[in-house]
C-alpha positions in Angstrom: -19.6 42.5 41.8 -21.1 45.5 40.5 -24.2 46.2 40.6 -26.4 46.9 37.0 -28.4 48.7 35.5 -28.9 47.5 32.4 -32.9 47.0 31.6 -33.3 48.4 34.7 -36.8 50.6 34.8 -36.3 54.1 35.8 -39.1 55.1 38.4 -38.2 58.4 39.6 -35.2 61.1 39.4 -34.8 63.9 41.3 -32.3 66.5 40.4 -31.3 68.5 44.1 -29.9 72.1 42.8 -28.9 73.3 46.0 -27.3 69.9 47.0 -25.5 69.4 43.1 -27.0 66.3 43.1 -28.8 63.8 41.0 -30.4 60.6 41.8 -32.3 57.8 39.7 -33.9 55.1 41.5 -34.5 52.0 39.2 -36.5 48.9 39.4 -35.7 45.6 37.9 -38.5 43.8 37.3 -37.7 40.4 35.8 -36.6 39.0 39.5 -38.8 38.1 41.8 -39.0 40.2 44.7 -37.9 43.0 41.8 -34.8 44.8 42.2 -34.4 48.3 43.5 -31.0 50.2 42.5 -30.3 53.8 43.5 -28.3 55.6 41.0 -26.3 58.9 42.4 -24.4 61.6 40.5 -22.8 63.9 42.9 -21.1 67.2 42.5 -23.2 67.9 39.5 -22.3 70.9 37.5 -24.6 70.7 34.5 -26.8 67.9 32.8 -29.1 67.4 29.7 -32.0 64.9 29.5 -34.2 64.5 26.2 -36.7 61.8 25.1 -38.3 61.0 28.9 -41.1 58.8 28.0 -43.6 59.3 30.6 -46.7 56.9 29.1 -43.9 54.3 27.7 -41.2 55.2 30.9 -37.7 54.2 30.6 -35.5 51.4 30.2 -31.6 52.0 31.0 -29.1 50.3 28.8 -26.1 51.6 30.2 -24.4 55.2 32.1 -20.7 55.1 31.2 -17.8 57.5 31.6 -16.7 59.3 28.7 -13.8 61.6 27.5 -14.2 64.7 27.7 -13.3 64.9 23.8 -15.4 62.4 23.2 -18.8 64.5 25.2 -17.9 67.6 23.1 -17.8 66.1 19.8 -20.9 64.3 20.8 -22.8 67.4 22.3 -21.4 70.2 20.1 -24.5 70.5 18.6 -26.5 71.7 21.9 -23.6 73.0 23.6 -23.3 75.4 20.5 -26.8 76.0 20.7 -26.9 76.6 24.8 -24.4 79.5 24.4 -26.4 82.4 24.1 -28.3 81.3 26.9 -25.4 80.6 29.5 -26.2 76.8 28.9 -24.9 74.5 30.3 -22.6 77.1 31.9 -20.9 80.6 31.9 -18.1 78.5 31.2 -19.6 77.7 27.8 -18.3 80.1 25.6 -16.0 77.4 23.4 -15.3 74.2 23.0 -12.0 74.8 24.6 -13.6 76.6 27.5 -15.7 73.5 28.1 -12.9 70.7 28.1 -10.6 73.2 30.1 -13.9 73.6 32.5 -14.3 69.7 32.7 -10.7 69.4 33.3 -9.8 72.3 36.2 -12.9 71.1 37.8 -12.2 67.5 38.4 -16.0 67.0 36.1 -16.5 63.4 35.0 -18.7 63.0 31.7 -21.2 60.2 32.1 -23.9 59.5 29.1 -26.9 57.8 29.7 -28.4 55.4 27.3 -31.8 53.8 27.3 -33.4 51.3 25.3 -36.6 53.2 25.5 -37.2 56.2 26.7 -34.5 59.3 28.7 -31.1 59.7 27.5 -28.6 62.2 28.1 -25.6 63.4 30.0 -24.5 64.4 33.8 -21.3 66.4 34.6 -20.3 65.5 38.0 -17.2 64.5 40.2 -18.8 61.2 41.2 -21.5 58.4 40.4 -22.7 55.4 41.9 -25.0 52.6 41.8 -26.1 50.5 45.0 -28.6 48.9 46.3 -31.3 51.1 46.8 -33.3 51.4 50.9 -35.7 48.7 51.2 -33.9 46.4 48.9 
């Protein structure tokens, strides 16, 4: 069975640059001992985080896989935006450039939703979720 994170608290991120790595660790608190779930995006090439609610926190809905149409027509707004800056990436010079990028790379979309609080994107070759140490 696979493991959720729906309503899931988020307690901490880190984001490793050198490693291309970023991991959530999440706490489910309606079981008793609560549940701890590590959450690991790995081979990260860019991501984008907006609303983190530090005095309210976070609660995950869901982190799902999407197209890579289907992240540029939702992000062509910042992406267009990030291009004068070299953000997300050199490679971000079109929107064609970006889904070729995606695509030569072996990149996986994943959007993060929340019920409250940090939502957002991660492009990386590979995500998990498992239990996290100590639970």
């Amino acid at each position: 069975m696979t493991r959720s994170i729906h309503d899931n608290r988020l307690v901490r991120y880190t984001v490793d640059r050198a490693g291309r790595s970023i991991v959530f660790e999440t706490e489910f608190p309606h079981s008793s001992p609560p549940e701890l779930t590590r959450v690991e995006f790995n081979g990260v090439s860019a991501y984008h985080f907006e609303n983190d609610t530090l005095e309210l926190g976070t609660i995950l809905f869901s982190i799902d896989e999407i197209t890579a149409d289907d992240f540029i027509a939702e992000n062509s707004a910042v992406l267009l935006d990030g291009r004068p800056y070299g953000w997300p990436g050199v490679w971000n010079t079109s929107d064609a450039a970006v889904k070729l990028h995606l695509e030569s790379s072996g990149l996986r979309a994943f959007g993060i939703s929340s019920s409250l609080g940090l939502t957002g994107w991660v492009l990386a070759s590979s995500f998990s979720i498992s239990p996290a140490e100590g639970a």
